[in-house]
C-alpha positions as CSV (number, residue, x, y, z in Angstrom):
1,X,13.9,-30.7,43.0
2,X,15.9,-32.0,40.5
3,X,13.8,-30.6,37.8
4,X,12.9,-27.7,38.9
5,X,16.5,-26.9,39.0
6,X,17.0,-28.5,35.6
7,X,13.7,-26.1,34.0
8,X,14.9,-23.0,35.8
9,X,18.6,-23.8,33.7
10,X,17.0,-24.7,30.2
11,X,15.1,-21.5,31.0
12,X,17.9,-19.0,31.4
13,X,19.5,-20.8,28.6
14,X,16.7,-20.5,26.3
15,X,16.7,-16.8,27.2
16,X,20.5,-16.2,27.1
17,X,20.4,-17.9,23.4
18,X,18.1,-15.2,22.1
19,X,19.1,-12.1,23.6
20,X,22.8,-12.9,22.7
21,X,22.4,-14.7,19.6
22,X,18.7,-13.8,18.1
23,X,17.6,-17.4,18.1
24,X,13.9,-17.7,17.5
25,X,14.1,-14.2,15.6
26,X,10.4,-14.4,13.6
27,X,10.7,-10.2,12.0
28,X,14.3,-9.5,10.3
29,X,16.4,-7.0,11.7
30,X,15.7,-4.6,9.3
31,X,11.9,-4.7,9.8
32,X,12.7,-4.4,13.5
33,X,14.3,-0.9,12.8
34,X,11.8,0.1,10.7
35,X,9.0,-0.6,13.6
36,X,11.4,1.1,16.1
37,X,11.8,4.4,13.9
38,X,8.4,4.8,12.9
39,X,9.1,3.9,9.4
40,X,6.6,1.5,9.1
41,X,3.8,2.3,6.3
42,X,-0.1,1.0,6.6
43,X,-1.4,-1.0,3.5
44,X,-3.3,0.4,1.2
45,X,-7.0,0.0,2.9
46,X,-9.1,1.2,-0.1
47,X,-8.6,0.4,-3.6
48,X,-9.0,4.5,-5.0
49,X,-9.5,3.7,-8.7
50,X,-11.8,1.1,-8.7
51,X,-14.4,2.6,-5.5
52,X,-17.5,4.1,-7.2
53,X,-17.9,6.1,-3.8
54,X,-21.6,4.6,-2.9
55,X,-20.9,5.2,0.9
56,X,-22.1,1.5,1.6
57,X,-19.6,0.5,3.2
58,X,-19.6,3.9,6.0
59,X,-23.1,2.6,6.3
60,X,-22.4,-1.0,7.0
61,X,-20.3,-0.9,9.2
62,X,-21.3,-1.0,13.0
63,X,-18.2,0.6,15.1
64,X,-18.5,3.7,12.6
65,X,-14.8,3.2,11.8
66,X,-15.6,3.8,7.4
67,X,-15.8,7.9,7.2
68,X,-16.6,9.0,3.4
69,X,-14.3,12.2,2.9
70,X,-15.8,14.7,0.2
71,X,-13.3,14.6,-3.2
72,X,-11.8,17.3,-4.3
73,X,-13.4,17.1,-7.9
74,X,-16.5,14.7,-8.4
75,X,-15.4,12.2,-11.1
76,X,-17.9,10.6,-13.6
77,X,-17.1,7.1,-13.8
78,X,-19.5,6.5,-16.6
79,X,-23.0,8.3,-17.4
80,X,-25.1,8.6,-14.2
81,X,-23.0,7.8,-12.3
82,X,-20.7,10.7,-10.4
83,X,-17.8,10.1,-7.8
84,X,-18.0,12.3,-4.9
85,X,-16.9,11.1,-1.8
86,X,-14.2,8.2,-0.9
87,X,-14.2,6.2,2.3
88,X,-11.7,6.2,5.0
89,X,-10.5,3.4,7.5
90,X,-10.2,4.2,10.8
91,X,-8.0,1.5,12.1
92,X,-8.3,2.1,15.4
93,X,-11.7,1.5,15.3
94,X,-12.2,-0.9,13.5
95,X,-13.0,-4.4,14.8
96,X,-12.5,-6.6,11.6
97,X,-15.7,-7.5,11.0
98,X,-15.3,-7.2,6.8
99,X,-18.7,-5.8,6.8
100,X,-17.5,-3.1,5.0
101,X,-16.1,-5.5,1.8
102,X,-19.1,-7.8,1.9
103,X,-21.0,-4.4,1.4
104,X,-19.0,-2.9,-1.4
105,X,-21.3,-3.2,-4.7
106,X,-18.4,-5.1,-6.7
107,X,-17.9,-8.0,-4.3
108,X,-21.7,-7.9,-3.6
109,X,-23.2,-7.7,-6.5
110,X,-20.3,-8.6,-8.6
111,X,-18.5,-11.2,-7.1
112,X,-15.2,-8.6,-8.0
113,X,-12.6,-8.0,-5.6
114,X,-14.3,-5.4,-2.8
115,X,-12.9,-2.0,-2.6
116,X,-12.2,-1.8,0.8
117,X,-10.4,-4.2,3.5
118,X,-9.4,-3.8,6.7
119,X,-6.0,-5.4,6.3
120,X,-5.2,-4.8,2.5
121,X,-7.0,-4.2,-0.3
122,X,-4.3,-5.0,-2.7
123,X,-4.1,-4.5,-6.4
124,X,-7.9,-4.1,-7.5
125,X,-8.5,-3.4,-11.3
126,X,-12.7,-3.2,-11.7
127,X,-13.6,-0.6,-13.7
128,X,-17.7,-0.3,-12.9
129,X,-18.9,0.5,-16.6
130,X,-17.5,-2.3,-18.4
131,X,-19.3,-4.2,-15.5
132,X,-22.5,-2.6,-15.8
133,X,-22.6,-3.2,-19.4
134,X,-22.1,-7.2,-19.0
135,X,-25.6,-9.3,-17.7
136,X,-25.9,-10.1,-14.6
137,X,-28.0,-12.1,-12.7
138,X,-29.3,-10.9,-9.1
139,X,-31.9,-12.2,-7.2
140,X,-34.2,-8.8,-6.2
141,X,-33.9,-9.8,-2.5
142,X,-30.4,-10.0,-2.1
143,X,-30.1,-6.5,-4.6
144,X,-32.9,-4.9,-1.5
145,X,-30.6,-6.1,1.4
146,X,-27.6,-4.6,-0.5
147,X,-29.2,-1.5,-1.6
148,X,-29.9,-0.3,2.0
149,X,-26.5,0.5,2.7
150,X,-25.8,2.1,-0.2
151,X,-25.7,6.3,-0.2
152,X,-26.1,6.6,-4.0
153,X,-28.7,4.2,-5.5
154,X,-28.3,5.0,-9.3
155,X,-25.7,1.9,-9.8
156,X,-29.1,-0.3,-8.8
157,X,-31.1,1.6,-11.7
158,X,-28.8,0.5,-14.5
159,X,-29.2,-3.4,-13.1
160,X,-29.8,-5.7,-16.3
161,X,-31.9,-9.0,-15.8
């Protein structure tokens, strides 16, 4: 009886000492307010610049949570090659599976950081025609599993050997 009395007190104590005092605090005030007032901002989930806009990754992924969302103005990143679409991540329907990055042509085919993450793409600097223009070495099955996902096959056309 003794300890149940003596968990019950260690207990309330524990709980006094963080609603009074914080203790065991893991997230700062400040980031506290910020979740309270809706002032929290989502990472970055696609890397803008450096996506060539291929669509694998819509096509990859199972819970349909990649939509590609028509550009404004098609941009040529280098000759045959024409922008057109961008994907976005639907993050509540997304189920983490990274599909979507182990599809995207650079980390594929590359070994470049992907284009698209479900948590944060960070600070991805690729630019696809000074990769296209350096030799690289890809075994024709693994460029056939890749190049079934993909909406826009002319990236495959320029492959060297």
């Amino acid at each position: 009886m003794k300890n149940i009395i003596r968990i019950i007190l260690e207990g309330a104590y524990t709980n006094f000492k963080r609603i009074v005092f914080a203790s065991d605090r893991v997230t700062d005030m400040e980031m506290r307010s910020m979740i309270l007032e809706g002032r929290v901002q989502p990472t970055v989930k696609v890397a803008e610049v450096a996506c060539i806009g291929c669509g694998g990754c819509s096509n990859a992924c199972p819970t349909e949570a990649v939509e590609m969302k028509d550009l404004e103005e098609p941009e040529e990143l280098f000759e045959g090659l024409v922008k057109t679409q961008l994907p976005v991540l639907n993050s509540e329907k997304c189920v983490h599976c990274y599909y979507c990055h182990d599809f995207c042509p650079l980390y594929a085919l590359f070994g470049e950081a992907g284009t698209i993450h479900p948590n944060d793409v960070g600070i991805v600097e690729s630019d696809i025609s000074q990769l296209m223009e350096k030799p690289f070495k890809i075994s024709d099955d693994k460029i056939a599993f890749i190049s079934q996902f993909l909406a826009d096959k002319s990236i495959l056309k320029k492959k060297k050997i």
